[in-house]
SEMIDO-168412 format. One record per residue (C-alpha): residue number from 1; residue in one letter; x, y, z. Coordinates in steps of 0.05 Angstrom, whole numbers, plus 5000, padded with zeros to 4 digits. Example, Ala and Ser with C-alpha at 12.3 -4.5 7.8 and 13.67 -1.06 7.14 Angstrom:
BEGIN
+------+------+------+------+------+
: resi : resn :    x :    y :    z :
+------+------+------+------+------+
:    1 :    A : 5246 : 4910 : 5156 :
:    2 :    S : 5273 : 4979 : 5143 :
+------+------+------+------+------+
END
This chain:
BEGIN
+------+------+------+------+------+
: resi : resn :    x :    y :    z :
+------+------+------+------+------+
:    1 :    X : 5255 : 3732 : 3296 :
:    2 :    X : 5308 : 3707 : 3242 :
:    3 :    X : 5369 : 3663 : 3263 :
:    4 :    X : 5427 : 3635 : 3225 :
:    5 :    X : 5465 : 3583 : 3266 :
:    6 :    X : 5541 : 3565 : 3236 :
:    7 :    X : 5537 : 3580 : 3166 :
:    8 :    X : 5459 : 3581 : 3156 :
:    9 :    X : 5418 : 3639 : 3154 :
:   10 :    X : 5340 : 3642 : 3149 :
:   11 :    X : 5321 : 3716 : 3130 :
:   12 :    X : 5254 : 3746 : 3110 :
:   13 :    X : 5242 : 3738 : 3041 :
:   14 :    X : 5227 : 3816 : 3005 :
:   15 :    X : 5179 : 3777 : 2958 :
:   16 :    X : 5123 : 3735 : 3000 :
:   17 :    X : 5137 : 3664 : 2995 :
:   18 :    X : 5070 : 3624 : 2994 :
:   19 :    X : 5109 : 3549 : 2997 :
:   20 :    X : 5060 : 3492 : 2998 :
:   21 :    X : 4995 : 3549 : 3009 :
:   22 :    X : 4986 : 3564 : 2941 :
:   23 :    X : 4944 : 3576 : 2905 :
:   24 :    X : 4902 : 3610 : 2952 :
:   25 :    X : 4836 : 3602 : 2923 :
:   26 :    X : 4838 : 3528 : 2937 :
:   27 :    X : 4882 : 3521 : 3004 :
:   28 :    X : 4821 : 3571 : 3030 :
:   29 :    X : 4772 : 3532 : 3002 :
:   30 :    X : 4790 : 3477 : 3031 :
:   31 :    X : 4801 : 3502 : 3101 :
:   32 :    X : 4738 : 3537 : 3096 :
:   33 :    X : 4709 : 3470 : 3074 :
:   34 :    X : 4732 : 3432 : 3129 :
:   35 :    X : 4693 : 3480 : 3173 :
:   36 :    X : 4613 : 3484 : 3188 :
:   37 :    X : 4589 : 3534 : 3156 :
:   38 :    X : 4531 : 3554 : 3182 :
:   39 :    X : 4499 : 3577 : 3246 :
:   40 :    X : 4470 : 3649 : 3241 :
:   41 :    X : 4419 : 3683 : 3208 :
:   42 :    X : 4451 : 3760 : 3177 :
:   43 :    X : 4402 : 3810 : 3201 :
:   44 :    X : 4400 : 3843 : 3132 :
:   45 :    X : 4359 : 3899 : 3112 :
:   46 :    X : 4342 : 3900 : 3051 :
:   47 :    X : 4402 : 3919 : 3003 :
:   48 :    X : 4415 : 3990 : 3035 :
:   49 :    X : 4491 : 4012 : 3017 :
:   50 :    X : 4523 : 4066 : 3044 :
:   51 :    X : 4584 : 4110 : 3018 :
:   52 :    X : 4651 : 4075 : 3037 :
:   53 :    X : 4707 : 4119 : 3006 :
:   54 :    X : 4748 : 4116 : 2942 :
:   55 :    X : 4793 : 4078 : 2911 :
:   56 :    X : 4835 : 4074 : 2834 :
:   57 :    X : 4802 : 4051 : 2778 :
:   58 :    X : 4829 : 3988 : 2757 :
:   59 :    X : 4804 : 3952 : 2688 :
:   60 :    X : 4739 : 3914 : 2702 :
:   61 :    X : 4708 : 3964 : 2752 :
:   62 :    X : 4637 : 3985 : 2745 :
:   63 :    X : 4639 : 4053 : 2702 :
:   64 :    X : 4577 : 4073 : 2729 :
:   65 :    X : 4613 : 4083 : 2794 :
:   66 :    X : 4673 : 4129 : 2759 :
:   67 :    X : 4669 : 4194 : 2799 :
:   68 :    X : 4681 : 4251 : 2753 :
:   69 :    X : 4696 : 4302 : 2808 :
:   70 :    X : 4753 : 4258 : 2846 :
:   71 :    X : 4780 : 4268 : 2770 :
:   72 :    X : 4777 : 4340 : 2771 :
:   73 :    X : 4808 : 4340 : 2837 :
:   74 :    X : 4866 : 4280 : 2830 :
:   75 :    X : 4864 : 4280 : 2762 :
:   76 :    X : 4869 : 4199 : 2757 :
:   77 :    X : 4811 : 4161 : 2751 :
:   78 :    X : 4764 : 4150 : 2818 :
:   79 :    X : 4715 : 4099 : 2836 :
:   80 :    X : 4664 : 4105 : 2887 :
:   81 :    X : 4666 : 4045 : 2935 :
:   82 :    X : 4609 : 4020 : 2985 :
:   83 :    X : 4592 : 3991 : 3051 :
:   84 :    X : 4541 : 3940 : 3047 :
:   85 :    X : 4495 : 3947 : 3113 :
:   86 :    X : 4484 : 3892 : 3152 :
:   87 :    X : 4488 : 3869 : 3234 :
:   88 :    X : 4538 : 3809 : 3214 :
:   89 :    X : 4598 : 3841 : 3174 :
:   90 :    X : 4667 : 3795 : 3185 :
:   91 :    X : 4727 : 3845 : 3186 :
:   92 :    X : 4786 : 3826 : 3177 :
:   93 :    X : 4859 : 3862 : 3195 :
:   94 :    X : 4917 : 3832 : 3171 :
:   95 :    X : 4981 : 3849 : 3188 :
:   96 :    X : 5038 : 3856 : 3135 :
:   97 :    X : 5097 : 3873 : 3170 :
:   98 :    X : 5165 : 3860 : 3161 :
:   99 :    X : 5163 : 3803 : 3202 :
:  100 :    X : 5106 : 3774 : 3180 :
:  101 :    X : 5146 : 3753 : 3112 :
:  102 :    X : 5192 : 3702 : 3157 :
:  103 :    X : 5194 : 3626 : 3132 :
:  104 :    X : 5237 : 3578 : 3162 :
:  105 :    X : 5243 : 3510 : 3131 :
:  106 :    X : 5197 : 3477 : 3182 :
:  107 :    X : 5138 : 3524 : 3165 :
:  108 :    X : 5084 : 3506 : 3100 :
:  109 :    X : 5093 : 3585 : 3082 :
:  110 :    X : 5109 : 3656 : 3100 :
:  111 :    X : 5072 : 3677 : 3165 :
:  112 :    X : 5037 : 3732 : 3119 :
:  113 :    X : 5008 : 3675 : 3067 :
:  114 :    X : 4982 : 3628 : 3128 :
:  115 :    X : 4949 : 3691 : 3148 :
:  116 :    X : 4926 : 3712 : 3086 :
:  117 :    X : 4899 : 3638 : 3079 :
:  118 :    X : 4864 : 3637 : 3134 :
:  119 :    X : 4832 : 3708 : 3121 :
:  120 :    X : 4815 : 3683 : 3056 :
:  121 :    X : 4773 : 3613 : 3090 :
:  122 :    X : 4742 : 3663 : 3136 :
:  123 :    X : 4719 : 3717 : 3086 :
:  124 :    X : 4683 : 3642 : 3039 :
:  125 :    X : 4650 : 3626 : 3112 :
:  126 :    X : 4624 : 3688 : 3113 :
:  127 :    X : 4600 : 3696 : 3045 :
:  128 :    X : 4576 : 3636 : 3052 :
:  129 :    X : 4525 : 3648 : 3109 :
:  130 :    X : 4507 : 3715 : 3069 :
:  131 :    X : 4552 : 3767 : 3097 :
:  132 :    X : 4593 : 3825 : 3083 :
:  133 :    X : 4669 : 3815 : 3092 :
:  134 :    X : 4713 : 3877 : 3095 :
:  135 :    X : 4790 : 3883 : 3093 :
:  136 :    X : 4841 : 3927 : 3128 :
:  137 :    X : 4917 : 3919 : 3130 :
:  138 :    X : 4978 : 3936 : 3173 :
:  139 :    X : 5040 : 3953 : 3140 :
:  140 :    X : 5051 : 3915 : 3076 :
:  141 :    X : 5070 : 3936 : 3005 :
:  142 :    X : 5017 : 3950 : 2938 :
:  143 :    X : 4964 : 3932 : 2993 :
:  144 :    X : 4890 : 3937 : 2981 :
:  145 :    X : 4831 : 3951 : 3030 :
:  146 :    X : 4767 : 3934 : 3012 :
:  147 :    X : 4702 : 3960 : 3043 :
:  148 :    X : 4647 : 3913 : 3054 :
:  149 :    X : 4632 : 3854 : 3010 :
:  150 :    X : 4578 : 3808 : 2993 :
:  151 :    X : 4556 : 3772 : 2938 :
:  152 :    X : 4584 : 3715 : 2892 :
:  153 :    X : 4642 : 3761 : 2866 :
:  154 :    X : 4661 : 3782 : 2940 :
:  155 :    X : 4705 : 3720 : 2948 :
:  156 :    X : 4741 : 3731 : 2890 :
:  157 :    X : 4763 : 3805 : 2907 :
:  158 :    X : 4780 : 3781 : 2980 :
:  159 :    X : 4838 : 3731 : 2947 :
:  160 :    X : 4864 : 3778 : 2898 :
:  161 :    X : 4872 : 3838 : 2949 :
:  162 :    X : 4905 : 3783 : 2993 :
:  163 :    X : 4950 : 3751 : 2937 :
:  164 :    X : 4970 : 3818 : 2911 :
:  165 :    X : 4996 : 3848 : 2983 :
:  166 :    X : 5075 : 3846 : 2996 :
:  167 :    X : 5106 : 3844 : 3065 :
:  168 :    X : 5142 : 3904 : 3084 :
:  169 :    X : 5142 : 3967 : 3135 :
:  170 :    X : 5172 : 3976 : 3204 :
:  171 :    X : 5112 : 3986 : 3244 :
:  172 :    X : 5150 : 4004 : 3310 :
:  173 :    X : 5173 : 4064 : 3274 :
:  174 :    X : 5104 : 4080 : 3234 :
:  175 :    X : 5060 : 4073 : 3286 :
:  176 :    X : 5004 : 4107 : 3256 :
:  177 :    X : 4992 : 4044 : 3211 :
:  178 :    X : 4959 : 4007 : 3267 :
:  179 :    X : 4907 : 4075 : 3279 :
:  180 :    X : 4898 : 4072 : 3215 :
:  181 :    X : 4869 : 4007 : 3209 :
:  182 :    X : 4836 : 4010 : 3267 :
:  183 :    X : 4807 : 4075 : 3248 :
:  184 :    X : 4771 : 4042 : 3193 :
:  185 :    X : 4743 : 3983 : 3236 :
:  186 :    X : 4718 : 4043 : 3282 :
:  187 :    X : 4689 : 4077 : 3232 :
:  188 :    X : 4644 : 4028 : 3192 :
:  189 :    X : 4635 : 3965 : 3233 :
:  190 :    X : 4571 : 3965 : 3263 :
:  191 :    X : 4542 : 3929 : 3322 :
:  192 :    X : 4553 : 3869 : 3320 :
:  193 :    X : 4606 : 3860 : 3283 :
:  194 :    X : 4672 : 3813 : 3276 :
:  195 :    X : 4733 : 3835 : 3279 :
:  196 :    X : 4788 : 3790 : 3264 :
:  197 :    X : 4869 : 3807 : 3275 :
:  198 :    X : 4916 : 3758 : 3243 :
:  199 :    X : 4983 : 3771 : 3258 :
:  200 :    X : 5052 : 3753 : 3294 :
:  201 :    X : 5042 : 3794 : 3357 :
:  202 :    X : 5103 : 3818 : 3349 :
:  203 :    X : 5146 : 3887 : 3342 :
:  204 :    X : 5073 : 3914 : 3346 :
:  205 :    X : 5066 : 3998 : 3381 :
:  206 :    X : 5047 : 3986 : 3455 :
:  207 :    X : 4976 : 4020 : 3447 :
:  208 :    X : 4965 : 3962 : 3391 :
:  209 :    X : 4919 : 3921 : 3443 :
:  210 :    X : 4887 : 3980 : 3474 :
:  211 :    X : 4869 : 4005 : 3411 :
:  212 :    X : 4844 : 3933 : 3387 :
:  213 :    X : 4802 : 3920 : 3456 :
:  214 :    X : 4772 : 3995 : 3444 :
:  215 :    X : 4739 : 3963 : 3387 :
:  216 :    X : 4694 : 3910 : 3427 :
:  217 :    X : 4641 : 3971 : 3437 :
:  218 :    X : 4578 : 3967 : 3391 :
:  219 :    X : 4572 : 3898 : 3417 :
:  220 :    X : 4635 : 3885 : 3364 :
:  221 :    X : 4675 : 3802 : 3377 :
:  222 :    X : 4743 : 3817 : 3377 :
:  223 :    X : 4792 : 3752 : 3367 :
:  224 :    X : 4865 : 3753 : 3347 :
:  225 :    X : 4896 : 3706 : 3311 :
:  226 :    X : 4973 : 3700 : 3328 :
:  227 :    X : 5013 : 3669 : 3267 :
:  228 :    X : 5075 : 3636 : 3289 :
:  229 :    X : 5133 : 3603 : 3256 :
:  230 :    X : 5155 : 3535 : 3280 :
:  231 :    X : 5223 : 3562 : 3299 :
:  232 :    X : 5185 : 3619 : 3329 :
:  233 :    X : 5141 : 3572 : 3370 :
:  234 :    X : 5195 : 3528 : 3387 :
:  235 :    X : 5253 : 3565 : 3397 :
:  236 :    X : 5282 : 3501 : 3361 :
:  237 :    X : 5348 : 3524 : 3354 :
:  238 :    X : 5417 : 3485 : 3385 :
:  239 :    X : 5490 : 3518 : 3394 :
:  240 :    X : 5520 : 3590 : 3380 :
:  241 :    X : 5457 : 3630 : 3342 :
:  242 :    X : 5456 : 3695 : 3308 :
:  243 :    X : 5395 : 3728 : 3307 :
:  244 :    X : 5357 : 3784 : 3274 :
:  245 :    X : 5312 : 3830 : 3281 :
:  246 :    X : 5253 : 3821 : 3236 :
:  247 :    X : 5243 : 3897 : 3233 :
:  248 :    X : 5297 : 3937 : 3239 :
:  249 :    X : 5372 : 3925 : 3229 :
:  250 :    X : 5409 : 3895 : 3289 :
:  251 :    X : 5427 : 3829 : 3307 :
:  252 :    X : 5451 : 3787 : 3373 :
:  253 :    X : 5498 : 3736 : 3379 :
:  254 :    X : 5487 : 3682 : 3434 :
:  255 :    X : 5483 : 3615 : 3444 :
:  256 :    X : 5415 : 3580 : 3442 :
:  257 :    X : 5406 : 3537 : 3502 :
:  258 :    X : 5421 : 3595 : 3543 :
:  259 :    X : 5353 : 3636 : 3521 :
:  260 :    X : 5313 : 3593 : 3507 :
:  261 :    X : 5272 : 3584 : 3565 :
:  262 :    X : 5272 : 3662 : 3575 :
:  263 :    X : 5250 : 3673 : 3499 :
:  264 :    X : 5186 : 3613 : 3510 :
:  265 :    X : 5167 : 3646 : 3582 :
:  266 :    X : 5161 : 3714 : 3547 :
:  267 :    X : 5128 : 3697 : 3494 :
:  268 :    X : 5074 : 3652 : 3531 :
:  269 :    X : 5077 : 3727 : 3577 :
:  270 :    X : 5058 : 3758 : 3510 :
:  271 :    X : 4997 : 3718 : 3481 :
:  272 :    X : 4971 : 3716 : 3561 :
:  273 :    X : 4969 : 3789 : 3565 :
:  274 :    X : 4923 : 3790 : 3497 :
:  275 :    X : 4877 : 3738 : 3513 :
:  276 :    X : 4869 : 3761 : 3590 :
:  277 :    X : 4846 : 3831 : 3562 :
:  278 :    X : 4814 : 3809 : 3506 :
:  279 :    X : 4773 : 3756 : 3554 :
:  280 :    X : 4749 : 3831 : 3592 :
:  281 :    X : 4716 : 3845 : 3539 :
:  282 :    X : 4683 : 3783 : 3509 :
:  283 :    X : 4743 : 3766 : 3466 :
:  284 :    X : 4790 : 3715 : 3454 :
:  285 :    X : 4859 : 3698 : 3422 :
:  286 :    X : 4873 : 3642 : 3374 :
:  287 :    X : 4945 : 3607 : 3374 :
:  288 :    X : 4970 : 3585 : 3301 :
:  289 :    X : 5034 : 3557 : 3279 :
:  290 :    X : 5045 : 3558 : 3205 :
:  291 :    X : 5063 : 3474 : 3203 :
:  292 :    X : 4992 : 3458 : 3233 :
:  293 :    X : 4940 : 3445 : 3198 :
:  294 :    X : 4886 : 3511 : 3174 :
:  295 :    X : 4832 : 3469 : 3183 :
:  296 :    X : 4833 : 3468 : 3256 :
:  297 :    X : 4852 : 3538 : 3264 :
:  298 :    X : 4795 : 3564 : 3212 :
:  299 :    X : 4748 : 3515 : 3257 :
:  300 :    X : 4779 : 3538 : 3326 :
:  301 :    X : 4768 : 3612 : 3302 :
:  302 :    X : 4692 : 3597 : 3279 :
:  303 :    X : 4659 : 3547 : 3325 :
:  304 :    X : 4707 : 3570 : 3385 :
:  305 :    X : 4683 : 3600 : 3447 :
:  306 :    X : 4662 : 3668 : 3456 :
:  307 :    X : 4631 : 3680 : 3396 :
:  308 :    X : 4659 : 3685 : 3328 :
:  309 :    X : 4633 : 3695 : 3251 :
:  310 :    X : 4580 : 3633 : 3261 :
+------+------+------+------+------+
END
């Protein structure tokens, strides 16, 4: 949701802004910091890998792991990427929308770099205890998956694949981006795995949460993290209001008082349809405005009922 009300307008920002969350190294450091850390042993075994997919080479890469016939066949230069195995991977899906690049005044950054900063306390938790972290996107610009990570260098990749990502897509009209990422979770997250979704909740395809709950099989935790603005949360908004669509180009004039309760009741509707299913199948839901402080939403998300990457 964007508004302008008189002569203001708040619009999403094309470049991501990060406001008061940068840089992201140390705002995720010290959410993650302000968390317990421990809790779980990873069931490892051994250091077994297994073949995750290929990416671009970019400068720095292993050369050992150059794959000269993805260069015959795309004639760019190919590295092999792998899937640590383990019991205890931490996925994370982070949605980078359209809408998730809305800041109003009120909020400490962008919806897409609270989410990014909270991804990026999760993955050092993780690490932290000694396991993998993996990272899938929906929507977004020059985004960057990464299969599964351990090791002292694995923090370090999360935050640049987070800091490089820009918001953008319409993902009510490319629907396939949420079975996309999904796809991937499906496809390599083993039993007992986390799976973490951190993202607005909103303009999302209507199969988003049945294809998210789908995921809880394997013995998987599923939590979502819904990232709100303030004037999201709030509705804080007084007299005649324009507002806009986050994705998509249309707008709606009205006055504020008049839809306000309507807009809070349906999107208290919203977040209680997601935790009720997600509750059917062990998970949860995690409310987050992008004013409050990481800490207790990094903590809420970790030592929180029903589980969680402990």
């Amino acid at each position: 949701m964007n508004a302008s009300g008189h002569e203001s307008r708040l619009s999403v920002e094309q470049k991501l802004d990060w406001g008061e969350l940068a840089p992201l190294r140390i705002t995720a450091r010290h959410a993650a910091d302000g968390v317990y850390a421990g809790g779980h042993r990873s069931q490892r075994r051994g250091a077994g890998v297994e073949f995750g997919g290929h990416r671009a080479y970019v400068p720095g890469d292993d050369l050992r792991f150059i794959d000269r016939h993805a260069l015959m066949r795309h004639g760019r230069l190919m590295v092999r990427q792998f899937e640590t195995e383990t019991d205890r991977t931490l996925r994370l899906v982070v949605d980078a929308s359209a809408s998730m690049a809305f800041r109003s005044p009120a909020g400490r950054g962008a919806k897409l770099a609270y989410a990014a900063m909270i991804a990026a306390a999760l993955a050092r938790i993780a690490i932290s205890n000694g396991d993998p972290v993996a990272l899938d996107w929906i929507g977004g610009e020059t985004r960057q998956p990464l299969p599964a990570l351990g090791g002292r260098e694995a923090f370090e990749r999360v935050v640049a694949a987070l800091e490089t990502v820009q918001p953008g897509g319409d993902i009510r009209l490319d629907t396939a981006a949420t079975e996309r990422a999904f796809a991937a979770v499906a496809r390599y997250a083993r039993r007992g795995s986390v799976v973490v979704l951190l993202s607005d909740l909103l303009d999302l395809p209507e199969h988003t949460l049945d294809r998210f709950a789908a995921l809880s099989s394997l013995g998987r935790t599923l939590i979502a993290v819904r990232v709100l603005d303030p004037l999201e949360a709030t509705f804080g908004l007084e007299g005649p209001v324009r507002l806009y669509a986050s994705e998509g180009d249309f707008h709606v004039e009205t006055d504020a008082g008049a839809v306000r309760e309507g807009y809070l009741a349906n999107l208290a509707a919203a977040g209680a349809v997601w935790a009720d299913r997600l509750a059917v199948h062990g998970g949860r839901i995690v409310e987050s405005v992008t004013d409050g402080d990481p800490v207790t939403t990094v903590r809420e998300i970790v030592l929180g009922s029903g589980g969680g990457p402990r």
